[in-house]
C-alpha positions as CSV (number, residue, x, y, z in Angstrom):
1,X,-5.5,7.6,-11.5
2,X,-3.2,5.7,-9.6
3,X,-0.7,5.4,-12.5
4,X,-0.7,9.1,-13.0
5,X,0.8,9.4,-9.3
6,X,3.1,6.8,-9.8
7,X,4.4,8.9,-12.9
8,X,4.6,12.0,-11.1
9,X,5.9,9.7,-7.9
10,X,9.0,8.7,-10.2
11,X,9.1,11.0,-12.5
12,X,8.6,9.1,-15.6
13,X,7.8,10.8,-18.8
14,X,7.0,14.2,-16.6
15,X,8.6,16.3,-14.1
16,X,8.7,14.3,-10.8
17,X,6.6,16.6,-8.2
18,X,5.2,14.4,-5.1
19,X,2.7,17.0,-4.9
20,X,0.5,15.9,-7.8
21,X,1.4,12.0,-6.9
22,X,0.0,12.7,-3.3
23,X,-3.2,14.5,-5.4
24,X,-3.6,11.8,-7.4
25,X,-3.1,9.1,-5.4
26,X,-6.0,10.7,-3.2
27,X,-8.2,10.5,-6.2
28,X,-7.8,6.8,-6.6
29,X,-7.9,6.3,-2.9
30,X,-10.9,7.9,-2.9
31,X,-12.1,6.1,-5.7
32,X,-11.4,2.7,-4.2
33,X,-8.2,1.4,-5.9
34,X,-6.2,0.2,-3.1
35,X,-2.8,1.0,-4.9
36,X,-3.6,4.7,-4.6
37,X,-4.5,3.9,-0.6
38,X,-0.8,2.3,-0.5
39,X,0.9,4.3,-2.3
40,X,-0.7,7.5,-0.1
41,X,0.3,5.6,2.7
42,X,3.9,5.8,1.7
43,X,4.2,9.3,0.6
44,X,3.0,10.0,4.5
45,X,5.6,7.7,6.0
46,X,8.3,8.6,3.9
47,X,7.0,12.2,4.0
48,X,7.0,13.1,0.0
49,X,4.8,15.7,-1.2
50,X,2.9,15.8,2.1
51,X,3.8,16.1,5.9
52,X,5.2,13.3,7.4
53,X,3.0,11.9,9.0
54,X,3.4,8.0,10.6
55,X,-0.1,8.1,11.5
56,X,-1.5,9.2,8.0
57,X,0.4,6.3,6.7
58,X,-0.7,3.8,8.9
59,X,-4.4,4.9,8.3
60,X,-3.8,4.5,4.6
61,X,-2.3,0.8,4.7
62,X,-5.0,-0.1,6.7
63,X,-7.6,1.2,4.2
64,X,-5.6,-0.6,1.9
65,X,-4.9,-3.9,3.7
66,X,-8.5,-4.3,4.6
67,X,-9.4,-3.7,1.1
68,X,-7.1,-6.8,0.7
69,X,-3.8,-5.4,-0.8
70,X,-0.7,-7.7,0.3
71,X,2.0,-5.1,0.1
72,X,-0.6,-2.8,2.7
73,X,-0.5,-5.9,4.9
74,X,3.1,-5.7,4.8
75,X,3.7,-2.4,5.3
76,X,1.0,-2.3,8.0
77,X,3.2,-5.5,10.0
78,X,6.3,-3.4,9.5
79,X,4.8,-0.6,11.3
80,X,3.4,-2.7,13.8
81,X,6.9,-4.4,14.2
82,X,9.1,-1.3,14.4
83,X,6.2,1.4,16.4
84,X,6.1,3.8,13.3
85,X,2.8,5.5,13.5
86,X,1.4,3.1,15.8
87,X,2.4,1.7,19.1
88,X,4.9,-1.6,19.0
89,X,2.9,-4.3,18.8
90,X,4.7,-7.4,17.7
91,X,1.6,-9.5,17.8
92,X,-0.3,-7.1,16.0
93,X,3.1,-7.1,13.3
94,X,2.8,-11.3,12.5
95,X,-0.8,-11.1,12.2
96,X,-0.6,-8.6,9.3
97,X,2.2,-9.8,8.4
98,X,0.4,-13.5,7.9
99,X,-2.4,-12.5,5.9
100,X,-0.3,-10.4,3.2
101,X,1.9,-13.5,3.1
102,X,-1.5,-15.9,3.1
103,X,-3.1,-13.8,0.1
104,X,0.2,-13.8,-2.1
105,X,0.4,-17.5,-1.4
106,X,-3.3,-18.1,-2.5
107,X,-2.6,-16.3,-5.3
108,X,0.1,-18.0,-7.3
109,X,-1.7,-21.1,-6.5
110,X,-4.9,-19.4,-8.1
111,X,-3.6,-18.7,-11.4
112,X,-1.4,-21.7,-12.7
113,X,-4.4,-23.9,-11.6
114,X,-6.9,-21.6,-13.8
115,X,-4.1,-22.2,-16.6
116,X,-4.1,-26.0,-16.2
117,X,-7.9,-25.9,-16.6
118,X,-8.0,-23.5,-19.6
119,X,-6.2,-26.4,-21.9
């Protein structure tokens, strides 16, 4: 479901219309993909196909960073770091910030080690 949004999102092989991206990305939100949680999340901030809405957007990286998404966790520090939705919290910004780095880190150590074993 996420995909579909991000079709409609960038208009690729349809119309683009942020209205049915925000709609679809709320389907996969709701069904637990943490792509459509991000990818809410930045229709809110940016405020495509829905109101703008810093709050929204930080409730929806959340969702998604807890649900471990890196790119959530990123966004989520960036919000934290510049007061978007959320007060200004530098702290608050390098912890998030931390784990999203942490998790990326983890893994691309994960898979060329699961390579090396599968020879």
């Amino acid at each position: 479901m996420n995909t579909v949004g991000t079709l409609y999102n960038h208009g690729k092989g349809v119309a683009r219309d942020y209205q049915k991206a925000a709609e679809w990305y709320e389907k996969a939100a709701a069904g637990g993909e943490t792509w459509g949680m991000f990818n809410l999340g930045f229709l809110y901030e940016e405020g495509n196909g829905v109101k703008k809405d810093p709050g929204k957007a930080v409730e929806w990286y959340e969702k998604a960073a807890l649900a471990g998404n890196s790119s959530a966790m990123n966004n989520l520090g960036l919000c934290y770091q510049k007061g978007n939705g959320v007060p200004k919290d530098l702290q608050m910004a390098v912890n998030w910030f931390s784990k999203g780095a942490k998790l990326v880190r983890t893994a691309r150590h994960v898979q060329p080690r699961a390579l090396l074993r599968e020879r």
